[in-house]
The first five atom37 places (N, CA, C, CB, O) and aatype in JSON, in Angstrom:
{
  "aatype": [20, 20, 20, 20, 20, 20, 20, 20, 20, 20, 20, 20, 20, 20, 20, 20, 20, 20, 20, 20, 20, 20, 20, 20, 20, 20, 20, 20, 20, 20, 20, 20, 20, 20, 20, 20, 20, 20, 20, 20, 20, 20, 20, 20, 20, 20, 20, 20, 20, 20, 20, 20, 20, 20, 20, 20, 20, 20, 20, 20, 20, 20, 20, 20, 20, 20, 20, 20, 20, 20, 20, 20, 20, 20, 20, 20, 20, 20, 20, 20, 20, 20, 20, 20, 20, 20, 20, 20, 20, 20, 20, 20, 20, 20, 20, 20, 20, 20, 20],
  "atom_mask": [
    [1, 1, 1, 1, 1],
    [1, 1, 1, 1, 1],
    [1, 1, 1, 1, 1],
    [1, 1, 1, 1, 1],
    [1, 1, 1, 1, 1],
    [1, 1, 1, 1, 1],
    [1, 1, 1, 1, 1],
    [1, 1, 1, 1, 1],
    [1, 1, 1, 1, 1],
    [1, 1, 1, 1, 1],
    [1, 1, 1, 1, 1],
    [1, 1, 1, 1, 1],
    [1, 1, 1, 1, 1],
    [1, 1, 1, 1, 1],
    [1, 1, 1, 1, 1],
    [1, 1, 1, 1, 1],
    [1, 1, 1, 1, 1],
    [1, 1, 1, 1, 1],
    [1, 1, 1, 1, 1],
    [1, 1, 1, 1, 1],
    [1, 1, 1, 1, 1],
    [1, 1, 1, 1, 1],
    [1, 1, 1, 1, 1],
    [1, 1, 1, 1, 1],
    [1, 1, 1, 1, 1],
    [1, 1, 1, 1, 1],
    [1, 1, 1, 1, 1],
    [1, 1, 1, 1, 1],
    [1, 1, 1, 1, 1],
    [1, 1, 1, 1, 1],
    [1, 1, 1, 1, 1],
    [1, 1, 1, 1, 1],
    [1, 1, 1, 1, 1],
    [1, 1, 1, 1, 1],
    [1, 1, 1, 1, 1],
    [1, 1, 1, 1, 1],
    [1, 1, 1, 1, 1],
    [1, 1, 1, 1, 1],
    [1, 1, 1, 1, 1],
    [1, 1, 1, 1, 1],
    [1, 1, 1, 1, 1],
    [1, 1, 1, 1, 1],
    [1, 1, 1, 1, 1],
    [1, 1, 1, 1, 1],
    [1, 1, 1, 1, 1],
    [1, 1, 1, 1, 1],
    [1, 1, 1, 1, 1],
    [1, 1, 1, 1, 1],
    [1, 1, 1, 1, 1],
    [1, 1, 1, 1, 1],
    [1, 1, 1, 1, 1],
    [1, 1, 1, 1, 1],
    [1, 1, 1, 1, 1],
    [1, 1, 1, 1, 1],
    [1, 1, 1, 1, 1],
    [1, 1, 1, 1, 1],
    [1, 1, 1, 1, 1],
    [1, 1, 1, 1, 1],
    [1, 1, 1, 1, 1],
    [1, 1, 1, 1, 1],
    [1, 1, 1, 1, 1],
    [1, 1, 1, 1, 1],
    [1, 1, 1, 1, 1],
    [1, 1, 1, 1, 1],
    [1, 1, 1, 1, 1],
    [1, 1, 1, 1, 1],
    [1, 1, 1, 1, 1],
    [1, 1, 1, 1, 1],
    [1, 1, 1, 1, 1],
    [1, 1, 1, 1, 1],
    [1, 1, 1, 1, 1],
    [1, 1, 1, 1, 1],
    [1, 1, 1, 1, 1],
    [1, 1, 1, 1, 1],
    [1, 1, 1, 1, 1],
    [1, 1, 1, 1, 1],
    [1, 1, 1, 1, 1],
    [1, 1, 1, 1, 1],
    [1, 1, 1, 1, 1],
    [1, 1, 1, 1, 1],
    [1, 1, 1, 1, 1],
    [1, 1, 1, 1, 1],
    [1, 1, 1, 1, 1],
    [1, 1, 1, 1, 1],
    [1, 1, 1, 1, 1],
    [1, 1, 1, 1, 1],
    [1, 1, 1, 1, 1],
    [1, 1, 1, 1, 1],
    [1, 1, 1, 1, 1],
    [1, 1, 1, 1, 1],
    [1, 1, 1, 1, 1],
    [1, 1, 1, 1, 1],
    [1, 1, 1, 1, 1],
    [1, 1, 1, 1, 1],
    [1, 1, 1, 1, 1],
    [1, 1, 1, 1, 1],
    [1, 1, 1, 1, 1],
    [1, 1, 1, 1, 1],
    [1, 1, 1, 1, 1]
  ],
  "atom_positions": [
    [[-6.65, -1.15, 35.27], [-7.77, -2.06, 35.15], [-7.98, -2.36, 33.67], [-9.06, -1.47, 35.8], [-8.12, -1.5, 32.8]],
    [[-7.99, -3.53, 33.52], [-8.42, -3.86, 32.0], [-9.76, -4.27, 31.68], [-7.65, -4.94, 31.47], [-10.42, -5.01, 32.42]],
    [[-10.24, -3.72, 30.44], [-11.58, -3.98, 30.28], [-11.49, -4.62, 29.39], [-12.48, -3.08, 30.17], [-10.62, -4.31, 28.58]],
    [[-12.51, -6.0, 29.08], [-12.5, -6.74, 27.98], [-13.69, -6.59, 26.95], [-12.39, -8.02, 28.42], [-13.74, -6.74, 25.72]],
    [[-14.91, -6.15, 28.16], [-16.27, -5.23, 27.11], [-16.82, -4.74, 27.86], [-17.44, -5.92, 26.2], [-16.43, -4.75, 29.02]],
    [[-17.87, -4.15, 27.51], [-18.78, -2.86, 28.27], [-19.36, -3.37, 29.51], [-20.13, -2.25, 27.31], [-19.67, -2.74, 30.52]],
    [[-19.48, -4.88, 29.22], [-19.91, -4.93, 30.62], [-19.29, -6.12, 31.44], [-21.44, -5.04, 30.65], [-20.02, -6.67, 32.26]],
    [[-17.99, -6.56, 31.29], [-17.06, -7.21, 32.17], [-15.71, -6.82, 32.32], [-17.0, -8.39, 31.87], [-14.85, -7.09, 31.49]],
    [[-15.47, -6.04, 33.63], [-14.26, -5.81, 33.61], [-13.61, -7.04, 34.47], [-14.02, -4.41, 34.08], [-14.12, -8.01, 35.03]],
    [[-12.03, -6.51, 34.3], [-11.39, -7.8, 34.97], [-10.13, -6.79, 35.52], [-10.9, -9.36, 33.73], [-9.78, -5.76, 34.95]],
    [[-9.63, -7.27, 36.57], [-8.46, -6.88, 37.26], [-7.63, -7.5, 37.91], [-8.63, -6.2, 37.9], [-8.0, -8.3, 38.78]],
    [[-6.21, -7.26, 37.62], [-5.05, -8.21, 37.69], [-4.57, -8.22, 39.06], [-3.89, -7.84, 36.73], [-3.86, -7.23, 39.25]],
    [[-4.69, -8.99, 40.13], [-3.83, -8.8, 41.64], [-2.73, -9.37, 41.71], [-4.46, -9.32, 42.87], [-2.37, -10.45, 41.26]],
    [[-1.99, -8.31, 42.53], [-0.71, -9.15, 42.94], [-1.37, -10.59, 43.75], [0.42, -8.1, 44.14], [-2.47, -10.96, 44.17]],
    [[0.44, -11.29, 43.64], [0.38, -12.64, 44.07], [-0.13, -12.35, 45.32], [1.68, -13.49, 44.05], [-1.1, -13.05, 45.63]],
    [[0.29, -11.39, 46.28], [0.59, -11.3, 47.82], [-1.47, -11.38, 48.17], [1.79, -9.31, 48.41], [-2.05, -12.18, 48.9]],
    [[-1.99, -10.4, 47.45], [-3.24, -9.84, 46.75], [-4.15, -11.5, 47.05], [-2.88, -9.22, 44.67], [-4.92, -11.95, 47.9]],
    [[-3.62, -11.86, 46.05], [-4.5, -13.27, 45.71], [-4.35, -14.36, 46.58], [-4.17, -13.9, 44.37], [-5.23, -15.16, 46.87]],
    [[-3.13, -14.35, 46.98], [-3.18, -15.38, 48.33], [-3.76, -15.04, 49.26], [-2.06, -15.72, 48.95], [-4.43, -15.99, 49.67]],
    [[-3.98, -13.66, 50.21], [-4.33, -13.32, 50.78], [-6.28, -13.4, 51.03], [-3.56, -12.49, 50.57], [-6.87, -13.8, 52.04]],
    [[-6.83, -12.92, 49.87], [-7.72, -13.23, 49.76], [-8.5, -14.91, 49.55], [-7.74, -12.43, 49.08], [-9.51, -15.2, 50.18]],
    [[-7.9, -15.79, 48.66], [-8.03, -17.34, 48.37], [-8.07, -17.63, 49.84], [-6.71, -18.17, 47.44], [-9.07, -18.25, 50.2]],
    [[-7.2, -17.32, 50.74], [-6.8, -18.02, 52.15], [-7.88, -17.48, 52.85], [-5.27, -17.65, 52.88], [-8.6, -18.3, 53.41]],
    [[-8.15, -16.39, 52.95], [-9.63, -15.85, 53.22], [-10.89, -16.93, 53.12], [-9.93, -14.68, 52.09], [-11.57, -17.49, 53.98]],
    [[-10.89, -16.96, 51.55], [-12.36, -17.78, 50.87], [-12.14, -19.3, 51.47], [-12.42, -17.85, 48.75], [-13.07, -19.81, 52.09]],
    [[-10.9, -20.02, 51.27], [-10.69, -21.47, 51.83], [-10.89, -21.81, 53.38], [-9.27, -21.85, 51.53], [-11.28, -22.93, 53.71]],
    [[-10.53, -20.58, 54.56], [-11.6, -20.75, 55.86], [-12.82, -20.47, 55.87], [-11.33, -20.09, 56.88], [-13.59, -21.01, 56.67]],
    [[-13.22, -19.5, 54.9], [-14.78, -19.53, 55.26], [-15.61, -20.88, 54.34], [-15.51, -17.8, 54.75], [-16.82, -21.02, 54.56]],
    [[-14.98, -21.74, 53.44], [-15.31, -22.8, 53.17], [-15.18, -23.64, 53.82], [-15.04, -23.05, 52.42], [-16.14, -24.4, 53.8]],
    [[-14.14, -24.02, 54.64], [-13.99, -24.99, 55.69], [-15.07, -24.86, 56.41], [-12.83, -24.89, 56.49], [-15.96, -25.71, 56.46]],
    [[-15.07, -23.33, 57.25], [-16.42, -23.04, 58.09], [-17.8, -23.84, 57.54], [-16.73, -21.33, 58.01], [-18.44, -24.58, 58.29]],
    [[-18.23, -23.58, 55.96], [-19.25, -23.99, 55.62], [-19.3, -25.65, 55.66], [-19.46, -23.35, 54.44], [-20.3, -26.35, 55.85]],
    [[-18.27, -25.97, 55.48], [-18.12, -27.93, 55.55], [-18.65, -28.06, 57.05], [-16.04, -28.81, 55.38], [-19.41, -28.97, 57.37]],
    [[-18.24, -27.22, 57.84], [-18.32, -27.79, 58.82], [-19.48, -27.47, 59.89], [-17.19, -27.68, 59.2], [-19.63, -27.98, 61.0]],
    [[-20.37, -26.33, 59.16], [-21.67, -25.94, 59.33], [-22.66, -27.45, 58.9], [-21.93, -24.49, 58.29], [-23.56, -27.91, 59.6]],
    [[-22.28, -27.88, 57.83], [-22.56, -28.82, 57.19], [-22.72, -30.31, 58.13], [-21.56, -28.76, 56.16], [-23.75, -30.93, 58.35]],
    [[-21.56, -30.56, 58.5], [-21.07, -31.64, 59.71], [-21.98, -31.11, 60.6], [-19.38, -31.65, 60.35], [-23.06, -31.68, 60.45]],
    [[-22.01, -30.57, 61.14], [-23.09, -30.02, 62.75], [-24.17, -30.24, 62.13], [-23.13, -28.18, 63.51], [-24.83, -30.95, 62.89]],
    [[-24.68, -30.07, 61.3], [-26.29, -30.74, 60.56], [-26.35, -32.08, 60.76], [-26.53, -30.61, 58.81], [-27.19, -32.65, 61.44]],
    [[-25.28, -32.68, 60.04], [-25.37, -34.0, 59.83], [-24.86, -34.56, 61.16], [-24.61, -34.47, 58.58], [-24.6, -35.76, 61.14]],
    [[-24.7, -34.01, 62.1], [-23.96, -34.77, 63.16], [-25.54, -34.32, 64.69], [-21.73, -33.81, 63.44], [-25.58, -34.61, 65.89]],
    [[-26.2, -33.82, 64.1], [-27.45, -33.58, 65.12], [-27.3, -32.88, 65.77], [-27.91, -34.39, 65.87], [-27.96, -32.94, 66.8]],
    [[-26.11, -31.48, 65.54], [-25.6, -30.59, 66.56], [-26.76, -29.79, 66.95], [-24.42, -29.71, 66.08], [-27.73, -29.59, 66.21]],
    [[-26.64, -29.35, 68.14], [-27.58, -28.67, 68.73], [-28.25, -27.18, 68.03], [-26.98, -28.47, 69.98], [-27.46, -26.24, 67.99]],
    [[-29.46, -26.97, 67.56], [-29.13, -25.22, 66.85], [-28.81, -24.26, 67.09], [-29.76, -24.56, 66.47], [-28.6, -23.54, 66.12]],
    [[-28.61, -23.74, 68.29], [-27.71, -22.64, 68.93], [-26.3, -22.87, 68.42], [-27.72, -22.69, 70.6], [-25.62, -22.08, 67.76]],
    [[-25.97, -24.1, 68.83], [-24.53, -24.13, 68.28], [-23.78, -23.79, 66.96], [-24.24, -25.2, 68.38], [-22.71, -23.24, 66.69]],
    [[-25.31, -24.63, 65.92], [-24.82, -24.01, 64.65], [-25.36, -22.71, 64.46], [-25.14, -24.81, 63.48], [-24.8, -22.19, 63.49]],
    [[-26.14, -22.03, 64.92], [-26.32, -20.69, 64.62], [-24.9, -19.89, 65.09], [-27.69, -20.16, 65.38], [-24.22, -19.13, 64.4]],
    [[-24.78, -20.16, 65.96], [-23.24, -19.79, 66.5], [-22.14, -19.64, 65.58], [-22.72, -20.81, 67.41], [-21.33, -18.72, 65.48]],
    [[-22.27, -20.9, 64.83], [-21.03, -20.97, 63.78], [-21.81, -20.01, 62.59], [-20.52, -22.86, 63.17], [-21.16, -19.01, 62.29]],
    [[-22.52, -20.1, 62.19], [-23.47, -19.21, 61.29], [-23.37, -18.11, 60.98], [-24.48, -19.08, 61.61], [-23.22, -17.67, 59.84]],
    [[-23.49, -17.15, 62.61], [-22.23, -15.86, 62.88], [-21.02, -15.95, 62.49], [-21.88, -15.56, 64.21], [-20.74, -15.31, 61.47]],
    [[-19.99, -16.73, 63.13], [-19.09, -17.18, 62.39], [-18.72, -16.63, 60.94], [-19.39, -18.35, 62.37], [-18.28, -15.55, 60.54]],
    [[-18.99, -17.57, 60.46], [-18.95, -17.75, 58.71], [-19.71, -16.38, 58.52], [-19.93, -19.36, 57.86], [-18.77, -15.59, 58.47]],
    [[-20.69, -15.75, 58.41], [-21.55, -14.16, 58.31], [-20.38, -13.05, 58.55], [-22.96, -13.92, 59.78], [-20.05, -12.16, 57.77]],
    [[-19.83, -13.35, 59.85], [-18.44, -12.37, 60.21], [-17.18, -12.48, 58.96], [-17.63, -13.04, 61.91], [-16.78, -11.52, 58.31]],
    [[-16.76, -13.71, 58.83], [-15.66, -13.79, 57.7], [-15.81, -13.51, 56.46], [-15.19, -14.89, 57.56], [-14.98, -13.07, 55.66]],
    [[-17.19, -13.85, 56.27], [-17.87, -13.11, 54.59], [-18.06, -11.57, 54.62], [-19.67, -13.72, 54.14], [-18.2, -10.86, 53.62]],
    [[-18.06, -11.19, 55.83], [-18.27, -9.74, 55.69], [-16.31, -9.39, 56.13], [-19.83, -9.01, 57.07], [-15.86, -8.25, 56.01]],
    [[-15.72, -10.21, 56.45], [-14.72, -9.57, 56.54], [-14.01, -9.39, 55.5], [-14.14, -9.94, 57.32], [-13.56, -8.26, 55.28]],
    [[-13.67, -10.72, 54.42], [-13.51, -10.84, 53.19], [-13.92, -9.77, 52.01], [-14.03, -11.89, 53.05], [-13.23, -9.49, 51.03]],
    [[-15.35, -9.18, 52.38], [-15.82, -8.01, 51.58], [-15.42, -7.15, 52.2], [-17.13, -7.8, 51.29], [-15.77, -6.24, 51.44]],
    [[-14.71, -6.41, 53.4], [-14.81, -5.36, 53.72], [-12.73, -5.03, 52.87], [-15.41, -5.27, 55.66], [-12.29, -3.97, 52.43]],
    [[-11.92, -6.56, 52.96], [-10.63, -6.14, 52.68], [-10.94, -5.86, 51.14], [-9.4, -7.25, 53.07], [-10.36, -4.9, 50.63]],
    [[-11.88, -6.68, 50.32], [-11.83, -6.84, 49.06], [-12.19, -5.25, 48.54], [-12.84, -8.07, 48.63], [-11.57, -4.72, 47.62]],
    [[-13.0, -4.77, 49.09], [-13.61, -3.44, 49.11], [-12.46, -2.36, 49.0], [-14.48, -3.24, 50.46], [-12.25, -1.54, 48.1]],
    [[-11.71, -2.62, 50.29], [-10.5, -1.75, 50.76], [-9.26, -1.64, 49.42], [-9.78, -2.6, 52.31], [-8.52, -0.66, 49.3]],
    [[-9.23, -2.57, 48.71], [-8.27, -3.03, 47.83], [-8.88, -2.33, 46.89], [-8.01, -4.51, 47.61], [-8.19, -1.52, 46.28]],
    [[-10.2, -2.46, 46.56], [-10.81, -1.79, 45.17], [-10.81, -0.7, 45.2], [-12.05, -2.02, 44.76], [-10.39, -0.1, 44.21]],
    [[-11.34, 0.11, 46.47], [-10.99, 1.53, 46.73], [-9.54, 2.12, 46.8], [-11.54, 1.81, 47.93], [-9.4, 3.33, 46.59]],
    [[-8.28, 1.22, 47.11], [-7.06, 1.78, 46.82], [-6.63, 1.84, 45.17], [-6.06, 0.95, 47.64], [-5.73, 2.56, 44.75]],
    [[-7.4, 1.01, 44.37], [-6.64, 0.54, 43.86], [-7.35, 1.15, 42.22], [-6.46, -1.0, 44.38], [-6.91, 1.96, 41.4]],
    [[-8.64, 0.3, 42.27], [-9.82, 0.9, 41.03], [-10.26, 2.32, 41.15], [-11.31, 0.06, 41.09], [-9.9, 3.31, 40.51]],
    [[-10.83, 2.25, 41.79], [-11.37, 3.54, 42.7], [-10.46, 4.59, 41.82], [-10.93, 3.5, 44.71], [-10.74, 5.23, 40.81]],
    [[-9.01, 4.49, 42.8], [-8.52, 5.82, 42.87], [-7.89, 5.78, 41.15], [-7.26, 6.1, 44.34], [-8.05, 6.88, 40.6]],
    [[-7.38, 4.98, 40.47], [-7.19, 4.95, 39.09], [-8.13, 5.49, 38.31], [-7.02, 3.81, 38.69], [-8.05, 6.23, 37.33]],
    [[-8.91, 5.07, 38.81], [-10.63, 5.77, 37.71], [-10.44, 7.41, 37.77], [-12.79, 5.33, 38.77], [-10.37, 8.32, 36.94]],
    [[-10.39, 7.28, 39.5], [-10.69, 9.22, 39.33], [-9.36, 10.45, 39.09], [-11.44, 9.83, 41.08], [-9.36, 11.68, 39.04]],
    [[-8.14, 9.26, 38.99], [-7.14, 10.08, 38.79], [-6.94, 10.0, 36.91], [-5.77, 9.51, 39.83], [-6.04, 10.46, 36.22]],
    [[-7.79, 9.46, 36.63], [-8.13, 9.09, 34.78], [-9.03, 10.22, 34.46], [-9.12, 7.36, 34.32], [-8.97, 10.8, 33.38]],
    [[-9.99, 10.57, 35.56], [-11.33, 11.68, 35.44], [-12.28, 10.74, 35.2], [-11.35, 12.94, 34.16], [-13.38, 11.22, 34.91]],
    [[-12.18, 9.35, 35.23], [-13.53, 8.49, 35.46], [-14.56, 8.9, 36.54], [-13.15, 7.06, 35.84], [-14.62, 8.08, 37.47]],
    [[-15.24, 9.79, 36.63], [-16.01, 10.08, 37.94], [-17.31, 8.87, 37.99], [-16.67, 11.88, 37.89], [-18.03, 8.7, 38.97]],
    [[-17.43, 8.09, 36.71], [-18.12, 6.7, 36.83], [-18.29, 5.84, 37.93], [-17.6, 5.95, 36.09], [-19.27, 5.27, 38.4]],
    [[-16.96, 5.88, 38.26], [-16.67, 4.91, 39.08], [-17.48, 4.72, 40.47], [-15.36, 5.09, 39.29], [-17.88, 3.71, 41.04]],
    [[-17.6, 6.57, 40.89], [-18.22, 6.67, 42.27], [-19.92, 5.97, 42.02], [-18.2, 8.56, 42.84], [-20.39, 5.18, 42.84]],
    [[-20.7, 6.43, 40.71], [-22.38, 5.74, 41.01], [-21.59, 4.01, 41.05], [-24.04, 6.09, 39.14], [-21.88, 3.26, 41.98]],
    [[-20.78, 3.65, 40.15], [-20.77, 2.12, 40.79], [-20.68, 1.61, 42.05], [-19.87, 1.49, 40.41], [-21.24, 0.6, 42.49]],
    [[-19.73, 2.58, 42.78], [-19.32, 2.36, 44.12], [-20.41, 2.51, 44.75], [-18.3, 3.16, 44.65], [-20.77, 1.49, 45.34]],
    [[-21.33, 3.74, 44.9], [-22.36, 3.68, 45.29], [-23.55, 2.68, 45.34], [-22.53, 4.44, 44.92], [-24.1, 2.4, 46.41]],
    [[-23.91, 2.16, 44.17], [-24.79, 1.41, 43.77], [-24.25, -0.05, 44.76], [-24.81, 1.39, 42.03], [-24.87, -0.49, 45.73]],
    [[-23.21, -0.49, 44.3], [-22.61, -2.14, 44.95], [-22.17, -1.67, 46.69], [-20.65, -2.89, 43.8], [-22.07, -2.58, 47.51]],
    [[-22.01, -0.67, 47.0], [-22.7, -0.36, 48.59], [-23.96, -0.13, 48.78], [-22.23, 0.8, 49.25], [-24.3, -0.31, 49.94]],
    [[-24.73, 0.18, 48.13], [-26.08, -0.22, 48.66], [-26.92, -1.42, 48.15], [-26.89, 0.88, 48.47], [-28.1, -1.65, 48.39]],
    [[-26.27, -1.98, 47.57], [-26.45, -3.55, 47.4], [-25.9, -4.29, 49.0], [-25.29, -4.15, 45.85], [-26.74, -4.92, 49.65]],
    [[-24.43, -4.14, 49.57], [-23.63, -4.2, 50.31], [-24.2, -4.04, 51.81], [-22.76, -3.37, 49.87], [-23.62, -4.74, 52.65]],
    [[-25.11, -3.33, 52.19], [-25.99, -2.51, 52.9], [-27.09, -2.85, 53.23], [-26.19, -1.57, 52.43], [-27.7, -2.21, 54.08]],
    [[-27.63, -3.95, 52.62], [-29.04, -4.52, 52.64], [-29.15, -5.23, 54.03], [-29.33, -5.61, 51.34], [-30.19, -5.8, 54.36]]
  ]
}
Protein backbone atom coordinates (compact mmCIF):
# COMPACT_ATOMS: atom_id res chain seq x y z
CA UNK A 1 0.00 0.00 0.00
CA UNK A 2 1.37 3.33 -0.79
CA UNK A 3 0.91 6.29 1.21
CA UNK A 4 1.14 9.71 -0.22
CA UNK A 5 0.32 11.64 3.36
CA UNK A 6 -1.04 11.10 6.70
CA UNK A 7 -4.20 11.26 5.64
CA UNK A 8 -4.67 9.79 1.98
CA UNK A 9 -3.73 6.57 1.23
CA UNK A 10 -3.93 5.07 -2.20
CA UNK A 11 -3.74 1.46 -3.47
CA UNK A 12 -2.71 -0.06 -6.66
CA UNK A 13 -5.26 -3.03 -8.14
CA UNK A 14 -4.68 -5.46 -10.45
CA UNK A 15 -6.23 -5.03 -13.92
CA UNK A 16 -8.45 -8.28 -13.26
CA UNK A 17 -9.18 -6.16 -9.66
CA UNK A 18 -10.35 -3.03 -11.48
CA UNK A 19 -12.38 -4.41 -14.12
CA UNK A 20 -14.10 -6.40 -11.96
CA UNK A 21 -15.13 -3.87 -9.71
CA UNK A 22 -15.76 -0.71 -12.63
CA UNK A 23 -18.20 -3.51 -14.17
CA UNK A 24 -19.75 -3.71 -10.79
CA UNK A 25 -20.15 0.34 -10.43
CA UNK A 26 -21.34 0.64 -14.42
CA UNK A 27 -24.61 -1.83 -13.56
CA UNK A 28 -25.43 -0.27 -10.58
CA UNK A 29 -25.34 3.05 -12.66
CA UNK A 30 -27.33 1.78 -15.36
CA UNK A 31 -29.75 0.59 -12.49
CA UNK A 32 -29.76 4.28 -11.29
CA UNK A 33 -30.54 5.69 -15.06
CA UNK A 34 -33.07 3.61 -15.05
CA UNK A 35 -34.60 4.23 -11.55
CA UNK A 36 -34.51 7.58 -13.10
CA UNK A 37 -36.66 6.53 -16.39
CA UNK A 38 -39.45 4.87 -14.07
CA UNK A 39 -39.79 8.47 -12.50
CA UNK A 40 -39.94 10.08 -15.56
CA UNK A 41 -41.98 7.51 -17.26
CA UNK A 42 -44.91 7.60 -14.29
CA UNK A 43 -43.90 4.10 -13.21
CA UNK A 44 -45.90 2.83 -10.62
CA UNK A 45 -44.05 3.18 -6.84
CA UNK A 46 -43.91 -0.29 -5.86
CA UNK A 47 -42.24 -0.90 -8.96
CA UNK A 48 -39.61 1.56 -8.44
CA UNK A 49 -39.17 0.74 -4.92
CA UNK A 50 -38.60 -2.68 -6.26
CA UNK A 51 -35.78 -1.56 -8.38
CA UNK A 52 -34.57 0.55 -5.32
CA UNK A 53 -33.87 -2.88 -3.59
CA UNK A 54 -32.29 -3.67 -6.55
CA UNK A 55 -29.64 -1.06 -6.82
CA UNK A 56 -29.43 -1.16 -2.38
CA UNK A 57 -28.52 -5.06 -3.06
CA UNK A 58 -25.64 -4.27 -5.73
CA UNK A 59 -24.23 -1.35 -3.61
CA UNK A 60 -24.04 -3.55 -0.82
CA UNK A 61 -22.70 -6.19 -2.95
CA UNK A 62 -19.97 -4.05 -4.47
CA UNK A 63 -18.96 -3.13 -0.72
CA UNK A 64 -19.07 -6.44 0.58
CA UNK A 65 -16.31 -7.73 -2.56
CA UNK A 66 -14.48 -4.34 -2.12
CA UNK A 67 -14.22 -5.09 1.63
CA UNK A 68 -13.17 -8.78 0.90
CA UNK A 69 -10.21 -7.48 -1.29
CA UNK A 70 -9.12 -4.94 1.43
CA UNK A 71 -9.18 -7.55 4.03
CA UNK A 72 -7.02 -9.95 1.76
CA UNK A 73 -5.02 -7.63 0.74
CA UNK A 74 -4.47 -4.18 3.18
CA UNK A 75 -5.59 -5.73 6.10
CA UNK A 76 -3.34 -8.60 6.10
CA UNK A 77 -0.09 -6.45 4.84
CA UNK A 78 -0.60 -4.03 7.71
CA UNK A 79 -0.59 -6.80 10.33
CA UNK A 80 2.06 -8.89 8.81
CA UNK A 81 4.19 -5.22 8.93
CA UNK A 82 2.91 -5.16 12.90
CA UNK A 83 0.53 -2.30 11.79
CA UNK A 84 -2.09 -3.33 14.41
CA UNK A 85 -3.65 0.30 13.17
CA UNK A 86 -5.22 -1.08 10.71
CA UNK A 87 -7.82 -3.17 12.84
CA UNK A 88 -9.46 0.47 14.79
CA UNK A 89 -9.76 1.54 10.98
CA UNK A 90 -11.41 -1.57 10.04
CA UNK A 91 -13.45 -1.28 12.89
CA UNK A 92 -14.45 2.23 12.74
CA UNK A 93 -15.47 2.03 8.53
CA UNK A 94 -17.61 -1.19 9.74
CA UNK A 95 -19.44 0.60 11.95
CA UNK A 96 -19.91 3.32 9.66
CA UNK A 97 -20.83 0.17 7.21
CA UNK A 98 -23.45 -1.05 9.82
CA UNK A 99 -25.64 1.87 10.18
Amino acid sequence: MKQQCSCHKTRVRSQEELKKLSNRLSRIEGQVRGLREMLQKDVYCMDILVQVSAVNAAINSFSKELLGEHLRTCVAENLRQGNDEVIDELVNVLQKLMK
